[in-house]
C-alpha positions as CSV (number, residue, x, y, z in Angstrom):
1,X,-1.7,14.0,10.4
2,X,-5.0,12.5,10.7
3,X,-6.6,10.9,8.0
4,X,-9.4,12.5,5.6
5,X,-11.0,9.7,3.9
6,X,-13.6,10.1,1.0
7,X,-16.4,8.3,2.0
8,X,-19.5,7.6,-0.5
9,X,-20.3,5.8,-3.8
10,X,-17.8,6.9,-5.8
11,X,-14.2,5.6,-5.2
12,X,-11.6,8.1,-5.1
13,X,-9.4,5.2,-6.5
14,X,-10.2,3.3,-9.7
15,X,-7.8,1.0,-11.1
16,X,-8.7,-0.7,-14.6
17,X,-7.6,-4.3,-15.7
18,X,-8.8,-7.4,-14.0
19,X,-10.2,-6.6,-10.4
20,X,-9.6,-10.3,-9.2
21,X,-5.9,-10.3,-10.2
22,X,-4.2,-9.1,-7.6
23,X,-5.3,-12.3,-5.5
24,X,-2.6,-14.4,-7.2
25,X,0.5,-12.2,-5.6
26,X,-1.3,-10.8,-2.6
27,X,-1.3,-14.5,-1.2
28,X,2.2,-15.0,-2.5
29,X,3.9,-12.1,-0.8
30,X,2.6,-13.2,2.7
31,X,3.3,-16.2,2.5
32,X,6.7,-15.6,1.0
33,X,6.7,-12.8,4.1
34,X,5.9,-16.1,6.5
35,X,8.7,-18.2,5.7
36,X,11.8,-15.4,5.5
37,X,10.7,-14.6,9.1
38,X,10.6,-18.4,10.1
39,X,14.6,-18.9,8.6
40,X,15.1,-15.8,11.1
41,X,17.0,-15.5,14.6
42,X,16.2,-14.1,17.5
43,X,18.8,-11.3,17.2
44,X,17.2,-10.3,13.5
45,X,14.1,-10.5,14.7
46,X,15.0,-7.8,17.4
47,X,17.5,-5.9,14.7
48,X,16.3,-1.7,13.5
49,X,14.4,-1.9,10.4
50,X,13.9,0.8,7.7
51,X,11.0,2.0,9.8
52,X,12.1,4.4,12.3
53,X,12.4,3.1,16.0
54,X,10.7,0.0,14.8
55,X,12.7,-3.6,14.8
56,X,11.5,-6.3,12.8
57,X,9.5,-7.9,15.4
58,X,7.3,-4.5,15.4
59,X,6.8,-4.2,11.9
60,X,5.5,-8.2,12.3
61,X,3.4,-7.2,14.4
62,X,1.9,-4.0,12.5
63,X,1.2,-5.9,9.6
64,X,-0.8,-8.7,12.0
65,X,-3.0,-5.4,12.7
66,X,-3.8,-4.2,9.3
67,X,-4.1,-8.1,8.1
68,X,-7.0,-8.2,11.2
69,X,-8.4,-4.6,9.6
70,X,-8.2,-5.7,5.8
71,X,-10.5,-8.7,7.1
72,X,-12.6,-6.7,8.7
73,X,-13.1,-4.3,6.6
74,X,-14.1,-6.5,3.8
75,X,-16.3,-8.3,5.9
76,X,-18.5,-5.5,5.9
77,X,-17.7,-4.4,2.5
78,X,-19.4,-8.1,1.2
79,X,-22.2,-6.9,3.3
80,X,-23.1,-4.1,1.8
81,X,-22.4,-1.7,4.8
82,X,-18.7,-0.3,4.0
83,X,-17.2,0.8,7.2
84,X,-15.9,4.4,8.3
85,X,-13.2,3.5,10.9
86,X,-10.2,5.5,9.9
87,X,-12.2,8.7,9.7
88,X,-10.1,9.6,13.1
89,X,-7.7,7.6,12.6
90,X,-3.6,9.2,12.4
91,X,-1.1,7.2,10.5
92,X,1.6,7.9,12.4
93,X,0.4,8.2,16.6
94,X,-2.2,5.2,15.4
95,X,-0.2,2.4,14.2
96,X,3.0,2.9,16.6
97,X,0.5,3.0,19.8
98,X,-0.9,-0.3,18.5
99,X,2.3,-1.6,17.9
100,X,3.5,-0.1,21.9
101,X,0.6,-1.7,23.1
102,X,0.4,-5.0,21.6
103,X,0.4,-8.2,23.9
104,X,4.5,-9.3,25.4
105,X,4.2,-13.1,23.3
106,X,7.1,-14.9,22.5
107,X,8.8,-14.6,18.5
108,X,7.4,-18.3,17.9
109,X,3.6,-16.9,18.7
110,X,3.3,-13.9,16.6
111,X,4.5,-15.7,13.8
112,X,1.8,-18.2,14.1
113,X,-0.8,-15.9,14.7
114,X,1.2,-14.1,11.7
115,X,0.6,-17.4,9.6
116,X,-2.6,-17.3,10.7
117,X,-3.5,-14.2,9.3
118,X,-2.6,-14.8,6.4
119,X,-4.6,-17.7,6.1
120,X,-7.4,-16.0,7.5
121,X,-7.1,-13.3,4.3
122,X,-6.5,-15.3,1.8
123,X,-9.3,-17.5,2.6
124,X,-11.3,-14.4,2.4
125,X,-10.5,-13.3,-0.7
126,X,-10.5,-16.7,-2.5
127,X,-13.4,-17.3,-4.9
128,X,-14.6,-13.8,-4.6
129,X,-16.5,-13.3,-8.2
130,X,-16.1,-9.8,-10.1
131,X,-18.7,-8.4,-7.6
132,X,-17.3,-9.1,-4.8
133,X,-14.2,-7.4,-6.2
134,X,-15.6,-3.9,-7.3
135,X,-17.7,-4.3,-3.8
136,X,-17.2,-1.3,-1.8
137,X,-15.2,-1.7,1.6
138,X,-12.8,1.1,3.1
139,X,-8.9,1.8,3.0
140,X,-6.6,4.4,4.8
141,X,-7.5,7.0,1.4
142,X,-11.7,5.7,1.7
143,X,-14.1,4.2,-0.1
144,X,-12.7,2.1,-2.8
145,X,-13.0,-1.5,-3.9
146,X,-12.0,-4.5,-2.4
147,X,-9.7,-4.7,-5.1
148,X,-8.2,-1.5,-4.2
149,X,-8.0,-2.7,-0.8
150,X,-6.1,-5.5,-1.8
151,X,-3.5,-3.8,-3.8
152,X,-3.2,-1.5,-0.3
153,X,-2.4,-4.7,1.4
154,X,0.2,-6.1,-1.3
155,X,1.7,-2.6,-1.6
156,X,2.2,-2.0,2.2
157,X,3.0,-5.6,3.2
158,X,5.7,-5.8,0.3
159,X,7.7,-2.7,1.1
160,X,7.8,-3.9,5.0
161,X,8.9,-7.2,3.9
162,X,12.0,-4.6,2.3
163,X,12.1,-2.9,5.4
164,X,12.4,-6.1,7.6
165,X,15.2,-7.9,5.0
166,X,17.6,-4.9,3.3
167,X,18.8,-3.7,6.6
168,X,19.8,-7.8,7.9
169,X,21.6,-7.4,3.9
170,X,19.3,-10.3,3.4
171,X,17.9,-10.0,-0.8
172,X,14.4,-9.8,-1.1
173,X,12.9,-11.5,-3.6
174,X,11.4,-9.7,-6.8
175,X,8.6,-10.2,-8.6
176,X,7.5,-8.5,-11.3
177,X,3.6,-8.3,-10.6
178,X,3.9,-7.3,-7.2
179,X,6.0,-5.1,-8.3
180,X,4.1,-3.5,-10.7
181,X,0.7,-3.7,-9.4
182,X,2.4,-1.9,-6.3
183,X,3.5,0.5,-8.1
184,X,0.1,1.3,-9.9
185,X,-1.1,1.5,-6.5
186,X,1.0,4.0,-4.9
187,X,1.1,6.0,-7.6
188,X,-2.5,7.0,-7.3
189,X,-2.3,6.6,-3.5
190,X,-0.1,9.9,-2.9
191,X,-2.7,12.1,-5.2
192,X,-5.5,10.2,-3.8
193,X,-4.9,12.3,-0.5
194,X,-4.1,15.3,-1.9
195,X,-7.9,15.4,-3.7
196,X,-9.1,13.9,-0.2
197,X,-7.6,17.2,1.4
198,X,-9.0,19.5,-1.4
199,X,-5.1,19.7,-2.5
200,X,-5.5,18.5,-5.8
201,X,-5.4,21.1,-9.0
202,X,-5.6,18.1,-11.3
203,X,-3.9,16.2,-14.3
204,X,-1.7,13.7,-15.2
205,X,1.0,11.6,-13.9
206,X,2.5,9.3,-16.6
207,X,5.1,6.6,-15.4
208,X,6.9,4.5,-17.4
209,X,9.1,1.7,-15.7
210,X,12.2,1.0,-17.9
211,X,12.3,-2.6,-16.8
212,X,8.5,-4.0,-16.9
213,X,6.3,-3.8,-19.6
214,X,3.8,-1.3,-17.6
215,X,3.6,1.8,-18.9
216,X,0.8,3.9,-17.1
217,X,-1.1,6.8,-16.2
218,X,-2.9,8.6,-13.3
219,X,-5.3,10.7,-14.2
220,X,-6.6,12.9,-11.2
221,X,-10.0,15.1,-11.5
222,X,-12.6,14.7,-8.0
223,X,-10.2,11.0,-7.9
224,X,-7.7,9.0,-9.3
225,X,-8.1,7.3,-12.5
226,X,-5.4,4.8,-13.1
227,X,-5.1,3.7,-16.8
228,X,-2.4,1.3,-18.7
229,X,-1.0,2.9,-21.8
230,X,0.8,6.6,-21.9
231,X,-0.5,9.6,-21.5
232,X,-3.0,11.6,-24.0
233,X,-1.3,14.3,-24.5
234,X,1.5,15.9,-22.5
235,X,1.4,14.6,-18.9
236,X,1.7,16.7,-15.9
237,X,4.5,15.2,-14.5
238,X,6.2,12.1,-16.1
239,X,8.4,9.7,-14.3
240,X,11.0,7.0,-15.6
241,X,13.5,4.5,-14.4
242,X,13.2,1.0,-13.2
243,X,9.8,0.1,-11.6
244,X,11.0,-1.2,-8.3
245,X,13.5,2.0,-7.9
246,X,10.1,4.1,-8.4
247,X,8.4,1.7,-5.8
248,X,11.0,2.6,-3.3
249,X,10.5,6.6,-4.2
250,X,7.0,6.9,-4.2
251,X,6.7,4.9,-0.7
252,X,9.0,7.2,0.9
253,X,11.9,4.9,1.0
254,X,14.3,6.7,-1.1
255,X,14.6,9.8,-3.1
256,X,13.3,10.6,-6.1
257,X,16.1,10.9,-8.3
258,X,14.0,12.9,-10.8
259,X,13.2,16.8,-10.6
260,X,9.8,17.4,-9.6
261,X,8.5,21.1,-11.2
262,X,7.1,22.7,-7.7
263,X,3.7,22.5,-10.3
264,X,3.6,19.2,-10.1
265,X,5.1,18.7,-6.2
266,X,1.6,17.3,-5.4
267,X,1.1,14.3,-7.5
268,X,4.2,12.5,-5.0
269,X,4.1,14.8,-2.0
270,X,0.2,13.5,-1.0
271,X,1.7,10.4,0.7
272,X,4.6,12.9,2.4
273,X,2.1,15.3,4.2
274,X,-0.2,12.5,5.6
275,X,2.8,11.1,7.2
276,X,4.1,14.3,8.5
277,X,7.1,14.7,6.1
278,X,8.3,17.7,4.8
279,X,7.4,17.8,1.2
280,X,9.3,18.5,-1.8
C-alpha cells in the first residue's frame, strides 16, 4: 500500500523524555550490526532471513538504503526545509525494487560501504543540541522529529539485525534501551498510520512490559502522544508480557498472544495494512 504521510508542523508522533537519548543505542546497534556480519560466511551471508524472499545479504543492503535516506532526510530537516519524498512511496514494491536493483559488489564491499554508513549517521547525529533534535525532518509515517526519526532507524535496523541472526540460530544480543525505546516507537508507529489514513477513532493504548521498568502509554487523538507512566483511566486496549516478546508482535514478527477486542483491532493493525497484511 502506498504510503500517506502527514506532512506539516505538527508531528503525528511525539514521544516525551530526552530527545537526544536515543543517540547512545542508535550508534550501538549499527555498529554491533557491523561486526556480527563481519564474523559471518559466505554461505550465511547468502542464507533466507525472516524477511520473505530476502537473504541476509539483501536485508544488508536495505538497511545501506534507508541509512543513505535517514542522512538525507535530516540533512534537510537541519535546514529548515523538511523533505516530502515518501509521499509516493510503497513499502513493499519500493524497498524490494531497490534492493533487486542495487549494484552486483562483492560481500567484503557492501559491508564497508555498510560500515561507512554507519559512520556517516552517527557523525550526523553527534552533538546535535535539543534543537536539532525536535527539528523537523520526514519518516515513512511524516513529519516528525529528528528524534523520531532516529528511533525509526533503531527500531527498524534492530529487528533486521533479528531477522539476519535467529534464522543462522545465532543469539542476538539484548539490550534493554533499544529495546524499550523500540518498543515505544512501534507502538505509536502502527496508530500513527491508521490517523494518517483517517482510520483512527481514538484512545488509549497502555503497555506494560513485565521485564523492563517501562510502563507506557499511547495516546491517539489527530496523532500519537506517547507518555511514560499508565494510563488515566481505563485504556483502550492494554498490552502485557515481556518487552522484547511485544517488540516482536507489534513489528509483525510474531503473534500477538493477547486478544485484541475487534474495537481496539486498530491501535496494532496500522502497521499490518500499510504492509499489505491481512489484519486482525
Amino acid at each position: 500500500m502506498q504510503l500517506t504521510p502527514w506532512y506539516g508542523a505538527d508531528p503525528i508522533i511525539e514521544l516525551d523524555g530526552d530527545p537526544g537519548a536515543i543517540a547512545e543505542p542508535l550508534i550501538r546497534q549499527r555498529d554491533r550490526l557491523a561486526r556480527e556480519l563481519a564474523d559471518l560466511t559466505d554461505e550465511q551471508w547468502d542464507h533466507p532471513s525472516r524477511c520473505e524472499g530476502w537473504s541476509n545479504r539483501d536485508v544488508v543492503t536495505h538497511l545501506l538504503s534507508t541509512n543513505q535516506f535517514w542522512g538525507f532526510s535530516i540533512a534537510f530537516g537541519l535546514k529548515g526545509e523538511p523533505t516530502r519524498f515518501l509521499a509516493t512511496f510503497d513499502p513493499v514494491a519500493t524497498p524490494a525494487q531497490l534492493v533487486a536493483d542495487a549494484p552486483d559488489i562483492s560481500t567484503g564491499e557492501l559491508l564497508e560501504q555498510f560500515r561507512a554508513s554507519n559512520a556517516a549517521l552517527a557523525a550526523q547525529v553527534d552533538g546535535l543540541d535539543d534543537d536539532g533534535w525536535r527539528a523537523t525532518a520526514e519518516a515513512p509515517c511524516g513529519h516528525v522529529a529528528v528524534s523520531t526519526l532516529a528511533h525509526h532507524a533503531l527500531w527498524d535496523s534492530l529487528i533486521h539485525e533479528r531477522d539476519i541472526l535467529l534464522p543462522l540460530g545465532i543469539d542476538p544480543v539484548e539490550e534493554d534501551d533499544e529495546t524499550l525505546a523500540s518498543l515505544r516507537y512501534v507502538a505509536a508507529l502502527s496508530p500513527a498510520f491508521a490517523v494518517s489514513r483517517d482510520e483512527a477513532p481514538g484512545g488509549v493504548l497502555a503497555i506494560a512490559p513485565t521485564d523492563l521498568d517501562g510502563e507506557f502509554r499511547a495516546e491517539v487523538g489527530d496523532h500519537v502522544a506517547i507518555r511514560t507512566g499508565p494510563a488515566r483511566g481505563e485504556p483502550d486496549l492494554a498490552l502485557t508480557g515481556p518487552a522484547l516478546d511485544l517488540l516482536e508482535s507489534l513489528s509483525l514478527r510474531t503473534p500477538l498472544e493477547q486478544p485484541v477486542p475487534a474495537a481496539a483491532s486498530w491501535f496494532v493493525d496500522g502497521l499490518k495494512v500499510t504492509f499489505d497484511q491481512a489484519p486482525a
